[in-house]
Backbone of each chain as ProteinMPNN parsed JSONL, in Angstrom:
{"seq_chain_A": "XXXXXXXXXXXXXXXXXXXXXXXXXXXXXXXXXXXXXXXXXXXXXXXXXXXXXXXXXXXXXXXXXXXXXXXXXXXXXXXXXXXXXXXXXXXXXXXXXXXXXXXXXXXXXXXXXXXXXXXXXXXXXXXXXXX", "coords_chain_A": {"N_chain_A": [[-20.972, -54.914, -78.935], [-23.717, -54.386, -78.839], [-25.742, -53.402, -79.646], [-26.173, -53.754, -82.633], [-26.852, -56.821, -82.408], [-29.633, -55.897, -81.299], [-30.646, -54.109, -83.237], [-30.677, -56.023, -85.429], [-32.488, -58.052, -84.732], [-34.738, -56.449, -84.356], [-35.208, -55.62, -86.926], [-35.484, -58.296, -88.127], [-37.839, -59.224, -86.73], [-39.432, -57.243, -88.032], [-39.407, -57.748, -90.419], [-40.51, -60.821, -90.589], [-43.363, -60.445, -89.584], [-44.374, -58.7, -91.489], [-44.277, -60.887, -93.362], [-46.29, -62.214, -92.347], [-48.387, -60.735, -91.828], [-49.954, -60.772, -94.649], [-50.854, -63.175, -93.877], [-52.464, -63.952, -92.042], [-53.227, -61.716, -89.469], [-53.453, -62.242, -86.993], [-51.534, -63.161, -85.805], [-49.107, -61.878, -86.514], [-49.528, -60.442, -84.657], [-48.567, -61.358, -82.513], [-46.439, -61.853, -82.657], [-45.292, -59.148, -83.019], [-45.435, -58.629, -79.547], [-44.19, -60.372, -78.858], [-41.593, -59.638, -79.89], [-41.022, -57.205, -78.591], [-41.273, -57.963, -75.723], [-39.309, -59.302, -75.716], [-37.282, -57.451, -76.128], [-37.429, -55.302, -74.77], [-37.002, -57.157, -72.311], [-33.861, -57.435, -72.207], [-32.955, -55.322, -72.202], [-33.936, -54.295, -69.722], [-32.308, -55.673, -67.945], [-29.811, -54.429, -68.28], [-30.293, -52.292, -66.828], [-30.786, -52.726, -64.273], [-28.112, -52.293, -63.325], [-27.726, -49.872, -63.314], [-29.694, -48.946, -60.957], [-28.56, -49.788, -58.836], [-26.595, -48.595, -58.274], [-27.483, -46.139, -58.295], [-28.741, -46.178, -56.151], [-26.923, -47.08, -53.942], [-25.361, -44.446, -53.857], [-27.796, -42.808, -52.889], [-28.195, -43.797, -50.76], [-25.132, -43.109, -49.009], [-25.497, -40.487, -49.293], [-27.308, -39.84, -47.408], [-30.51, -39.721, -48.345], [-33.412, -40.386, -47.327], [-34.306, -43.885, -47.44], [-37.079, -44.281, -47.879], [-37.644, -42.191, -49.671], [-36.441, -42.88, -52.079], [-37.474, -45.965, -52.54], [-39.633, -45.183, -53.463], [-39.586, -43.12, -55.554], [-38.314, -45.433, -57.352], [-40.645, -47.289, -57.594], [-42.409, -45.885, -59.139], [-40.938, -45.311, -61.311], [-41.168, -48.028, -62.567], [-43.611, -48.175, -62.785], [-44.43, -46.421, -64.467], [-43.081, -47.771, -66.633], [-44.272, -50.179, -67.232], [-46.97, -49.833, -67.604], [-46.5, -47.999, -69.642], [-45.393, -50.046, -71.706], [-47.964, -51.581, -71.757], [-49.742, -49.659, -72.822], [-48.682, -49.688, -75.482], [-48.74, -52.124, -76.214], [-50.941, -52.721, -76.921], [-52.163, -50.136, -78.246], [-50.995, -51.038, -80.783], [-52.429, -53.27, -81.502], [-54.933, -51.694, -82.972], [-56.582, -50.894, -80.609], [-57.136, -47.897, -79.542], [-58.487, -46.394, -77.607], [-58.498, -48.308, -75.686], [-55.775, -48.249, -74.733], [-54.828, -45.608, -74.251], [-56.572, -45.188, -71.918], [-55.127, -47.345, -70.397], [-52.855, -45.367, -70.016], [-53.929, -43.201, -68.509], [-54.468, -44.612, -66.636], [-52.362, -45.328, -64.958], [-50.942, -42.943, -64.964], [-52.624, -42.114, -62.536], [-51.964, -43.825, -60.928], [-49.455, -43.393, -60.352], [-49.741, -40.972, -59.328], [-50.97, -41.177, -57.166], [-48.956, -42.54, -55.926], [-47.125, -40.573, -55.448], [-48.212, -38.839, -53.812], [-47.515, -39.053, -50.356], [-44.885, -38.352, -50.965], [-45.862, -34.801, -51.813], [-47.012, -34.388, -49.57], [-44.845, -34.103, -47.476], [-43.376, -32.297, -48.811], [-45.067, -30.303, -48.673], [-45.328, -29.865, -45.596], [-42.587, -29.459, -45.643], [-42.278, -26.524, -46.298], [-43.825, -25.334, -44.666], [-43.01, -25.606, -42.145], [-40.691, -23.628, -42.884], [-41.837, -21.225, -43.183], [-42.729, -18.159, -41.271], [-44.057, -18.147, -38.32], [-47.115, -16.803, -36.993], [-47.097, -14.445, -38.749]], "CA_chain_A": [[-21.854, -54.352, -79.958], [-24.959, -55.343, -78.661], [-27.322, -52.556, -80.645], [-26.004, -54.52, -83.608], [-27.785, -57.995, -82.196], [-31.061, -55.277, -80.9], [-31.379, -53.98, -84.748], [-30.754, -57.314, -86.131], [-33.567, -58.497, -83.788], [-35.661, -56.098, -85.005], [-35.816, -56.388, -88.437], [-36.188, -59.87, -88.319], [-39.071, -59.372, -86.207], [-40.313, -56.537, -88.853], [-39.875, -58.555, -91.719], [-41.536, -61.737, -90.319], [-44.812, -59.656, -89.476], [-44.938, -58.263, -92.953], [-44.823, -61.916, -93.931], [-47.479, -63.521, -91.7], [-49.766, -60.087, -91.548], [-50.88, -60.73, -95.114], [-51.656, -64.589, -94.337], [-52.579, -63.809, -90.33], [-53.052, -60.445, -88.855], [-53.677, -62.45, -85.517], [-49.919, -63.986, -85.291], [-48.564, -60.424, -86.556], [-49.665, -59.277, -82.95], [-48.15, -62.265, -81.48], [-44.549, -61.736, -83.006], [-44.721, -58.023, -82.541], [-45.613, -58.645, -78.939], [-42.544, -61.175, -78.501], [-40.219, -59.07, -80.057], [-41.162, -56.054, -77.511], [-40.906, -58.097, -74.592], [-37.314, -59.413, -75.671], [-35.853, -56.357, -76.214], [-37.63, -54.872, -72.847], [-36.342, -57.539, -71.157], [-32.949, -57.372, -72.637], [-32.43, -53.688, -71.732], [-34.215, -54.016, -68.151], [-31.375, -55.947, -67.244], [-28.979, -52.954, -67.653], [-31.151, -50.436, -65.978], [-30.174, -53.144, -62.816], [-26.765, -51.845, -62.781], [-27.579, -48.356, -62.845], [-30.476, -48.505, -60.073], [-27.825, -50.432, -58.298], [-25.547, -47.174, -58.024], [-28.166, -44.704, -58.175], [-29.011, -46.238, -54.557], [-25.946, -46.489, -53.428], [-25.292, -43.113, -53.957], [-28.595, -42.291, -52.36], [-27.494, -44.213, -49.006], [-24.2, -42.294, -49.036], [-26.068, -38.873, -49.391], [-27.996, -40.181, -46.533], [-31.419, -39.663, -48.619], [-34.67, -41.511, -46.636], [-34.829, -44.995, -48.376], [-38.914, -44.339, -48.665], [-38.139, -41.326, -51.215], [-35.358, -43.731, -53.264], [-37.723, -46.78, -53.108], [-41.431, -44.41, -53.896], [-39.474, -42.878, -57.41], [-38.531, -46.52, -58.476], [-41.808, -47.781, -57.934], [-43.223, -44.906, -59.898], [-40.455, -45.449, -62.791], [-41.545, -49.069, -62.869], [-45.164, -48.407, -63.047], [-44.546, -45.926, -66.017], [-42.706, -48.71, -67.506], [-45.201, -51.29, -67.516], [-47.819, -48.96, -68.421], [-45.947, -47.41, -71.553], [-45.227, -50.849, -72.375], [-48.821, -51.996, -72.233], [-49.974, -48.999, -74.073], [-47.857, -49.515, -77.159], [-49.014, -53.704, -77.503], [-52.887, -52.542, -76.903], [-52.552, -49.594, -79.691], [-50.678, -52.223, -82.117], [-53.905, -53.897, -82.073], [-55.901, -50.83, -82.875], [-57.396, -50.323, -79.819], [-56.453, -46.574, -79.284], [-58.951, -45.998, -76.688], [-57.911, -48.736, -74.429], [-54.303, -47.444, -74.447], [-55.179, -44.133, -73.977], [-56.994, -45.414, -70.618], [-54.497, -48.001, -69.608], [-51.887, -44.811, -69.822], [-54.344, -42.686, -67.485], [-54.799, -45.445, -65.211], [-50.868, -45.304, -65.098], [-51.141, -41.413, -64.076], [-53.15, -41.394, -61.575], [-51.436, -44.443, -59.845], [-47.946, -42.92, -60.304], [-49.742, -39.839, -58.632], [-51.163, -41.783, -55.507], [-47.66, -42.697, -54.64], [-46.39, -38.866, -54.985], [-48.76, -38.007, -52.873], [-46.72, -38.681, -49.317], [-44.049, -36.967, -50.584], [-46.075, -34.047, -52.321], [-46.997, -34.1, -48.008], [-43.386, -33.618, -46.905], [-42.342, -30.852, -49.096], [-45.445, -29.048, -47.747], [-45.096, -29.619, -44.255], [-41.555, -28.233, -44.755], [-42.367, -25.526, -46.449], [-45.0, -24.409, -43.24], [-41.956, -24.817, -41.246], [-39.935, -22.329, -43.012], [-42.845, -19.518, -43.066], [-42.918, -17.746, -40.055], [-45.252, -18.43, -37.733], [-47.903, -15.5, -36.984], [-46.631, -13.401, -39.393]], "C_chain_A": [[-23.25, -54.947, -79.845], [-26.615, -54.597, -79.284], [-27.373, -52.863, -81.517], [-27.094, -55.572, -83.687], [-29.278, -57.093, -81.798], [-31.671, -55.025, -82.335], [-31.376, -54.974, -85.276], [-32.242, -57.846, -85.573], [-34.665, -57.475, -84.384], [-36.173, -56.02, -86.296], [-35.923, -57.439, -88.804], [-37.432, -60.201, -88.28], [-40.191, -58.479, -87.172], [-40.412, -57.431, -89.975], [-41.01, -59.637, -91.463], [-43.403, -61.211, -90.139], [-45.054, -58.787, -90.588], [-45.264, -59.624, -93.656], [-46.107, -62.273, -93.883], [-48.628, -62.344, -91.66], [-50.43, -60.108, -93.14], [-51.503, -61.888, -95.315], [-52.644, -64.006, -92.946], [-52.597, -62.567, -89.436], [-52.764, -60.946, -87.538], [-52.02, -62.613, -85.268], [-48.712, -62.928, -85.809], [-48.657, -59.919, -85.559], [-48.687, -60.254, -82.005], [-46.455, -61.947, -81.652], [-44.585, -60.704, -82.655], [-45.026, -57.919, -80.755], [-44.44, -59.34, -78.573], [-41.738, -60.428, -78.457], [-39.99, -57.76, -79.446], [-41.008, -56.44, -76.421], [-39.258, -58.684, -74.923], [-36.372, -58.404, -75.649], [-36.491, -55.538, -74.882], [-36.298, -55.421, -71.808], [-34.672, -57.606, -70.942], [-32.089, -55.75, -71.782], [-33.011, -53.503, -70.417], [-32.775, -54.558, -67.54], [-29.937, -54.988, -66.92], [-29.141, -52.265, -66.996], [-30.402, -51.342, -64.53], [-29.317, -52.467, -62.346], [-26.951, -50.619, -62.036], [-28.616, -48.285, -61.569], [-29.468, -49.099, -58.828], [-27.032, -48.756, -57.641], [-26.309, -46.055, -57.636], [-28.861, -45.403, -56.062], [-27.681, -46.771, -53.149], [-25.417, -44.994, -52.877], [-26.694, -42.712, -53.103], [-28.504, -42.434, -50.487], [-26.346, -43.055, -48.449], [-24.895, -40.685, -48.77], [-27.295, -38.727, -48.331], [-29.713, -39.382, -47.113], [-32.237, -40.667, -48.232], [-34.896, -42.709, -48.014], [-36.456, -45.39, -48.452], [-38.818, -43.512, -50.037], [-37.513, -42.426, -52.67], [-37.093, -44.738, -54.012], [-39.556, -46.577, -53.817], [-41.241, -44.312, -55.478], [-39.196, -43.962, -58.135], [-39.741, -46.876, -58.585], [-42.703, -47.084, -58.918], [-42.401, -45.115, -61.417], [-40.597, -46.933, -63.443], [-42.828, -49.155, -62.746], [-45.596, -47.585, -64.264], [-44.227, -47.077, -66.637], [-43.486, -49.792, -68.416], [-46.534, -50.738, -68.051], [-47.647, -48.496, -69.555], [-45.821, -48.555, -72.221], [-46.771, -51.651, -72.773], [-49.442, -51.409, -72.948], [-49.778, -49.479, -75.483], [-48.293, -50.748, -77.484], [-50.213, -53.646, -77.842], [-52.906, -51.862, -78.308], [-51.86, -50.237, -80.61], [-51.706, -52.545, -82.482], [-54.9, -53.081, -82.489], [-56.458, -50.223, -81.915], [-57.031, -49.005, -78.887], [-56.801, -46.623, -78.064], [-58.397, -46.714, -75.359], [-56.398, -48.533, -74.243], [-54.114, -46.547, -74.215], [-55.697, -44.243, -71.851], [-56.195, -46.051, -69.431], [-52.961, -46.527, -69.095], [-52.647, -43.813, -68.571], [-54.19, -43.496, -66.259], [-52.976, -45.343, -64.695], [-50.309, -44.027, -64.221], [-51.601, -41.356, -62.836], [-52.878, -42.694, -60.518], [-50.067, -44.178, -59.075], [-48.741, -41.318, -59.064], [-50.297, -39.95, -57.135], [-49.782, -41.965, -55.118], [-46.979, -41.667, -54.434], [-47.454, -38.789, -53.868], [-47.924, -37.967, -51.12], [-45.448, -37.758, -49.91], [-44.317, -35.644, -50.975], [-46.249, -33.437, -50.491], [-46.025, -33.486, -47.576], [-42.95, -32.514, -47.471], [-43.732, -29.584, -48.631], [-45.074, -28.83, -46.323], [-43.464, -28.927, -44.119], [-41.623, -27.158, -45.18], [-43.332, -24.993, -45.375], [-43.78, -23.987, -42.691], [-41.122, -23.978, -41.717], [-40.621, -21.117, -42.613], [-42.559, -19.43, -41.729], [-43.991, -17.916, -39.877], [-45.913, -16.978, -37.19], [-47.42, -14.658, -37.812], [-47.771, -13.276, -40.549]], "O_chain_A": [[-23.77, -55.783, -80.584], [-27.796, -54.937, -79.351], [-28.47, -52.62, -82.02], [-28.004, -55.555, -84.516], [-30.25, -57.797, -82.073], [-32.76, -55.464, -82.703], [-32.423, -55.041, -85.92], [-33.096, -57.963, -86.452], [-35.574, -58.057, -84.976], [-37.31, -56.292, -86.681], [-36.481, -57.664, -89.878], [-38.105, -60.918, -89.02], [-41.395, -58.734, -87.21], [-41.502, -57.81, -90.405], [-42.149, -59.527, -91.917], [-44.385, -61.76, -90.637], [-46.074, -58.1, -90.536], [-46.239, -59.711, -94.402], [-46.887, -62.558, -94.792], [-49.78, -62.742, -91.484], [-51.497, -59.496, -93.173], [-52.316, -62.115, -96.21], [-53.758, -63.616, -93.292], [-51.739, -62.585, -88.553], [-51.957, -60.325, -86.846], [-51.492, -61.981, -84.354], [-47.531, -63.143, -85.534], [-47.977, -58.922, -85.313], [-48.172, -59.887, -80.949], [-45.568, -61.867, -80.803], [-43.871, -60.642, -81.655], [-44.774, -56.749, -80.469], [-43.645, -58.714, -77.872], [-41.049, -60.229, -77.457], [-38.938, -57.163, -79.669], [-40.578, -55.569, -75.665], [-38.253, -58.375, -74.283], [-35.184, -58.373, -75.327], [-35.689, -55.227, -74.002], [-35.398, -54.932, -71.126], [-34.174, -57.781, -69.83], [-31.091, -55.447, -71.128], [-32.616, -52.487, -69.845], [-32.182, -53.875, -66.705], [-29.273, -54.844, -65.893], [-28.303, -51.533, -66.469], [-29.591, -50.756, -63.813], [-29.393, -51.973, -61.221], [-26.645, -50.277, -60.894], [-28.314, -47.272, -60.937], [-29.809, -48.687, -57.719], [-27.187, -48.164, -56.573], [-25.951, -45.182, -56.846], [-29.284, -44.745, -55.112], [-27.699, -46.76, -51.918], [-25.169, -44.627, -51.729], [-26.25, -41.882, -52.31], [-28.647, -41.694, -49.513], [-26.65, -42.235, -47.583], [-24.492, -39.946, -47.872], [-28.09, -37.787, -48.333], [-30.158, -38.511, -46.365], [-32.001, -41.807, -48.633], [-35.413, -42.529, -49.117], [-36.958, -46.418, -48.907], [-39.418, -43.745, -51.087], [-37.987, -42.621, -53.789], [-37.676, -44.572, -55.083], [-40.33, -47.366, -54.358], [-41.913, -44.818, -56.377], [-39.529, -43.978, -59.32], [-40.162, -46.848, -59.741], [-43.647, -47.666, -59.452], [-43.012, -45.098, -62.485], [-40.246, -47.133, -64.606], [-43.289, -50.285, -62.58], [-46.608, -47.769, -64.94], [-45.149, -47.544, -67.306], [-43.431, -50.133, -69.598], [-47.091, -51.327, -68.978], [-48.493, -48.529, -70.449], [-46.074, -48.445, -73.421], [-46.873, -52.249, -73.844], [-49.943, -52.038, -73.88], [-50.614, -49.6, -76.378], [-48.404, -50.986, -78.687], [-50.698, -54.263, -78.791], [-53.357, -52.407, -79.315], [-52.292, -49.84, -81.692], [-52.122, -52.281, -83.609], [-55.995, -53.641, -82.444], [-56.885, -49.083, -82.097], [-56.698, -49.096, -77.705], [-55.935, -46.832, -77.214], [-57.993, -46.161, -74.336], [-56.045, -48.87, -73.113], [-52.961, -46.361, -73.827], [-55.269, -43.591, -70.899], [-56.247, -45.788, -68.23], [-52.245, -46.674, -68.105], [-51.917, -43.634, -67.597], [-53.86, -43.109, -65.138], [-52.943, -45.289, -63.465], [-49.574, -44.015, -63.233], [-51.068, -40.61, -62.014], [-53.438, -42.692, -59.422], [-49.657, -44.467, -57.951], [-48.087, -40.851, -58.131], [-50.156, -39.15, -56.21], [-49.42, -41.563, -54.012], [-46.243, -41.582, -53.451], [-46.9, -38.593, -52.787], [-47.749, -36.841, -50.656], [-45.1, -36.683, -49.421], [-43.375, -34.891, -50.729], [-45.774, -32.363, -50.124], [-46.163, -32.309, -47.244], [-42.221, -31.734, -46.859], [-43.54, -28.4, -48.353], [-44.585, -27.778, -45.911], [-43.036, -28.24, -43.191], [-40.963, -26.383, -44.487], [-43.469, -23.778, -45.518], [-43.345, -22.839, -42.602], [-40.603, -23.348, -40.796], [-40.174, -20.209, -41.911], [-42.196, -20.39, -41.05], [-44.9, -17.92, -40.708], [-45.126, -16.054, -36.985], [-47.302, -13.64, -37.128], [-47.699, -12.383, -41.393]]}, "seq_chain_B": "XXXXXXXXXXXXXXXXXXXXXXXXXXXXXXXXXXXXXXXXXXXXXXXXXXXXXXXXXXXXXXXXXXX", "coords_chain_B": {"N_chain_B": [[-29.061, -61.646, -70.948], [-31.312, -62.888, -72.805], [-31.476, -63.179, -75.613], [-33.662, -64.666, -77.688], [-33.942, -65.555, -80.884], [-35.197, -67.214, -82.172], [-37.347, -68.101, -80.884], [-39.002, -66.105, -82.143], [-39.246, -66.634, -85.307], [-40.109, -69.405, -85.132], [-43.146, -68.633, -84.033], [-43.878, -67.317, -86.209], [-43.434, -69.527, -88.459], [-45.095, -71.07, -87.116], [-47.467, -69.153, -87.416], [-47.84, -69.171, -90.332], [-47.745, -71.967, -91.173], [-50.311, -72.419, -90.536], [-51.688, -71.059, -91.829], [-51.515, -71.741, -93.769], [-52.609, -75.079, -93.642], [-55.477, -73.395, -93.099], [-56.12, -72.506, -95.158], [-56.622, -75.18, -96.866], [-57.986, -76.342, -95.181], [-60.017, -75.105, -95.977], [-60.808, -75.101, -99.35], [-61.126, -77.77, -98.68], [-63.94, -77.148, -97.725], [-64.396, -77.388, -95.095], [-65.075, -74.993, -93.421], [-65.701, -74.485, -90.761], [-64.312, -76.269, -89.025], [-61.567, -75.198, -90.041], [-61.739, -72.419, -88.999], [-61.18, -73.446, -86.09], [-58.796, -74.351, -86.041], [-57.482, -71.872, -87.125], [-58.117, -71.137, -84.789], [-57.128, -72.121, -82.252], [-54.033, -72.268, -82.846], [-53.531, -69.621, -82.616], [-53.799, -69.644, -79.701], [-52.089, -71.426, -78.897], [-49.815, -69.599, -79.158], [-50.075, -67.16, -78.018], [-50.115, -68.42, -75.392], [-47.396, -68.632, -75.186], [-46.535, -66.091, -75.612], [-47.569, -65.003, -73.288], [-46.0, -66.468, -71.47], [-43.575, -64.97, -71.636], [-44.458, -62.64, -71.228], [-45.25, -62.753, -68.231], [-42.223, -63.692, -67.427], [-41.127, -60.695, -67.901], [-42.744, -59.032, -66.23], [-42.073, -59.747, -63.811], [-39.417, -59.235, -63.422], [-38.984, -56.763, -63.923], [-40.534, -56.326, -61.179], [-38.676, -56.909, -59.588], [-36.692, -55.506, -59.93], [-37.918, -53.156, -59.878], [-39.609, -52.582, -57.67], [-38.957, -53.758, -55.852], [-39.532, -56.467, -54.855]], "CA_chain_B": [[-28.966, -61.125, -72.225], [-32.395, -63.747, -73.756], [-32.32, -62.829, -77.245], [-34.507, -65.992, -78.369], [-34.853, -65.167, -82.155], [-35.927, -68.56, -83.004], [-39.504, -68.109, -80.263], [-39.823, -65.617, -82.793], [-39.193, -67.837, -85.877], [-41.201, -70.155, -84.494], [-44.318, -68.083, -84.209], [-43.942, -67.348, -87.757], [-43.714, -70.187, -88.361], [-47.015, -71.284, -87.082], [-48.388, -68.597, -88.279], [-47.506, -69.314, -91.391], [-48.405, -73.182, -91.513], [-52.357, -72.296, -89.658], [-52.296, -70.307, -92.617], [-51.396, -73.066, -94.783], [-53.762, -75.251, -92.75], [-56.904, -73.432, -92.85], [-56.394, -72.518, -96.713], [-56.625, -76.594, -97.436], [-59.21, -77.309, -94.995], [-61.181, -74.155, -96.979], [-60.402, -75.743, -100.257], [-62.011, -78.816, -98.34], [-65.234, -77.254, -97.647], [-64.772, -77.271, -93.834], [-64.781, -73.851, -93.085], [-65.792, -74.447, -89.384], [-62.659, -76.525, -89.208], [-60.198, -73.895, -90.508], [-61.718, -71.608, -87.787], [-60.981, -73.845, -85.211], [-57.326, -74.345, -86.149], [-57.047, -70.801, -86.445], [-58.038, -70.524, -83.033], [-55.877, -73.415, -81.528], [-52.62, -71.934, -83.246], [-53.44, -68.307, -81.494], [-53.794, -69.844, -78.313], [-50.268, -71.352, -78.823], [-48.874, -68.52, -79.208], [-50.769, -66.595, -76.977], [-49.32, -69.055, -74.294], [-45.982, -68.505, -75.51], [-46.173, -64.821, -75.387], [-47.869, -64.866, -72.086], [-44.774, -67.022, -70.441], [-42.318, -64.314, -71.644], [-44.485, -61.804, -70.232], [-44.684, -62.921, -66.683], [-41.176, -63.176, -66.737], [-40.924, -59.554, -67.792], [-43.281, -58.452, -65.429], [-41.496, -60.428, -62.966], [-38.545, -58.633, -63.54], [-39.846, -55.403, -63.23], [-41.26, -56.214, -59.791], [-37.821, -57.233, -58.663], [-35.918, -54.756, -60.421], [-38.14, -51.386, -59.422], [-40.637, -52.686, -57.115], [-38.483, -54.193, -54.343], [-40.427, -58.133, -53.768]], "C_chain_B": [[-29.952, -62.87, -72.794], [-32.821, -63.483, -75.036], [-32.611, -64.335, -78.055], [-35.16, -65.529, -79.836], [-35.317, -66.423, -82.949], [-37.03, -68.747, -81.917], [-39.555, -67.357, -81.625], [-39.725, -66.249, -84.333], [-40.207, -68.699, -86.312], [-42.715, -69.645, -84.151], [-44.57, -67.664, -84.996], [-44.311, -68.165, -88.354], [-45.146, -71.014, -88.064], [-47.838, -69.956, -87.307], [-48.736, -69.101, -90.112], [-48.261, -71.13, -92.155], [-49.842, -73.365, -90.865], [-52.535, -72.084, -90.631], [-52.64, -71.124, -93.528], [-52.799, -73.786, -94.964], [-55.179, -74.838, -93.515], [-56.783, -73.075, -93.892], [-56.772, -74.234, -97.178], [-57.43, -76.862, -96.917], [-60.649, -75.636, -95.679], [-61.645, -74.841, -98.416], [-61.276, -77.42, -99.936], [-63.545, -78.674, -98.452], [-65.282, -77.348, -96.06], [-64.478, -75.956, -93.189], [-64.856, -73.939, -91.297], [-64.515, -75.187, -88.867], [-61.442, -76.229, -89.293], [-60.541, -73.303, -89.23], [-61.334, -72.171, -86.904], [-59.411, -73.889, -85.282], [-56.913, -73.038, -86.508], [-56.436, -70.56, -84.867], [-57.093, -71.103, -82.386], [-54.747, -72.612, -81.709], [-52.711, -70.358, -82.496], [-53.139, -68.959, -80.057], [-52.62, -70.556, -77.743], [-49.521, -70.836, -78.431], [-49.155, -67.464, -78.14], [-50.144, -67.135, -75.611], [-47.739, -68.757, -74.628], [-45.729, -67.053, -75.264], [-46.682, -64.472, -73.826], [-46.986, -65.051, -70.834], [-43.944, -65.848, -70.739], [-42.904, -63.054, -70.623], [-44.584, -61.453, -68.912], [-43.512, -62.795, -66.765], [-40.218, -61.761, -66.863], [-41.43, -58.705, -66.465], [-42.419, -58.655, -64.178], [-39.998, -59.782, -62.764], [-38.393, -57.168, -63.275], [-39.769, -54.999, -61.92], [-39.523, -56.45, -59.037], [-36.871, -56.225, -59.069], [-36.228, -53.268, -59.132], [-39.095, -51.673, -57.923], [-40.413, -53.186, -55.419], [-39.14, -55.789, -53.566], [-39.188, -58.775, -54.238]], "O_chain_B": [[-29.29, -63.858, -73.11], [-33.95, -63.497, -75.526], [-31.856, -64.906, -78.842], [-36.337, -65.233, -80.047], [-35.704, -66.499, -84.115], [-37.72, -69.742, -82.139], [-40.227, -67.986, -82.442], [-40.936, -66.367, -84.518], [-40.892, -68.776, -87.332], [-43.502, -70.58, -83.999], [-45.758, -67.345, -84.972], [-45.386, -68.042, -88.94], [-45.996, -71.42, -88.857], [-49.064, -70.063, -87.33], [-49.782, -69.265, -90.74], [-48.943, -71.353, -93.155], [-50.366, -74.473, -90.748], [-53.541, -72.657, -91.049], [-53.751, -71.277, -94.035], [-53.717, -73.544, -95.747], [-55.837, -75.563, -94.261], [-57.949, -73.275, -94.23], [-57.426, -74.199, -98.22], [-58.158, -77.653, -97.516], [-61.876, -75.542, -95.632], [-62.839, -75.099, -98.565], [-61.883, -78.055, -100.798], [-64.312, -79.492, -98.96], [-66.448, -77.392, -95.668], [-63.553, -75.922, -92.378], [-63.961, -73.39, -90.654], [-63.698, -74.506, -88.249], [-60.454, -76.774, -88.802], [-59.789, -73.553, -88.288], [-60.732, -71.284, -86.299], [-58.84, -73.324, -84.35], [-55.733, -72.885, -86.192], [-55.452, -70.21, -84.215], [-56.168, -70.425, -81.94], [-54.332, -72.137, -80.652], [-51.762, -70.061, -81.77], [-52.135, -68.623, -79.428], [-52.185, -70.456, -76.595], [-48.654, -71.147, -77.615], [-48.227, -67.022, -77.462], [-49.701, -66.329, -74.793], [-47.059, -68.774, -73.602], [-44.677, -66.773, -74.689], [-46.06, -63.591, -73.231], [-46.966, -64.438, -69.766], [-43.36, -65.613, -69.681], [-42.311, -62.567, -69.661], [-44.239, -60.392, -68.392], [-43.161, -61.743, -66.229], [-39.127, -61.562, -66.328], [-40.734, -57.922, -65.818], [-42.082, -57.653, -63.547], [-39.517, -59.995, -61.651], [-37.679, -56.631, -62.428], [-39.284, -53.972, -61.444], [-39.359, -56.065, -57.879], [-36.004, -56.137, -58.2], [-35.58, -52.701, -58.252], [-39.149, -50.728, -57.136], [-41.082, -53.118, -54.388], [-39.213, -56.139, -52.388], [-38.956, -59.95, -53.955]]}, "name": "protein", "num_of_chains": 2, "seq": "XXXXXXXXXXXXXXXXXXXXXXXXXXXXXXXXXXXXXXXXXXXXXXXXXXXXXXXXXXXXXXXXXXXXXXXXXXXXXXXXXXXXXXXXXXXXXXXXXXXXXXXXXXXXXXXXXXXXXXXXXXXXXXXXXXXXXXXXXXXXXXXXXXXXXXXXXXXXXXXXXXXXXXXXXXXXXXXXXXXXXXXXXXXXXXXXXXXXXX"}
């Protein structure tokens, strides 16, 4: 029952930052910043298992270990991006969360780009040629 | 499984006694004083939240990132 100890964990962490944000707004960012990387890091450690299998399975299905290890890098650069979003706009600062999530886009979309390559080049080779 | 709910506690905690703190040295008359022990007690914590997040990041990188 471990969503038991995750909600427990969080309303601890909500209450305490209702305490301290009407002595301390500053140390209200600091707890809600803790208590987002604990439960991150808490639940990254599951995802292990499953990326564990999901590349297994990708070996087996003899899929090129560039496409496997391109979409993790891309689901771990959303990650860290959505996660810096959400501690930036805590603090108010919309705009820079708004930017850090672009910057996020258009790095996730540099690493599509080889394979956005490959599915053209095979689509040429299907078309007929002179036709 | 790092569920450390006494870091967070503990940064309550000093929040809580800065607050203390710089109400008594207000009450003193050293307002430049209070600010400073503001600041100190952020930068505490600030270090404290900084160590967890390297080893998130760090986790990350070895998780999705392949180092």
């Amino acid at each position: 029952m471990e969503i038991v100890q995750i909600v427990g964990f969080g309303l601890i962490a909500a209450v305490l930052i209702l305490v301290v944000k009407e002595q301390k707004p500053l140390y209200a960012f600091g707890i809600a910043a803790f208590a987002g990387i604990s439960l991150f890091l808490l639940v990254i450690g599951k995802i292990d298992a499953v990326i564990a299998v999901l590349e297994n399975l990708s070996e087996r299905a003899g899929v090129p270990s560039i496409y496997m290890a391109t979409i993790l890098k891309i689901i771990g650069i959303a990650y860290i991006a959505e996660f810096g979003a959400q501690i930036v706009r805590d603090t108010g600062q919309e705009s820079i969360a708004v930017k850090i999530e672009f910057a996020g886009k258009v790095l996730i979309l540099v690493m599509a780009v080889p394979i956005i390559s490959v599915i053209v080049d095979a689509v040429m080779n299907l078309l007929p040629t002179g036709g | 499984m790092s569920m450390d709910v006494s870091a967070i506690f503990q940064i309550a905690g000093i929040g809580i006694i800065v607050a203390m703190i710089h109400t008594v040295l207000k009450q003193m008359g050293k307002e430049d004083m209070a600010h400073w022990v503001t600041l100190i007690g952020f930068v505490v914590v600030l270090f404290m939240v900084i160590r967890m997040l390297n080893e998130l990041f760090q986790e990350i990188k070895t998780i999705f990132l392949f180092q």
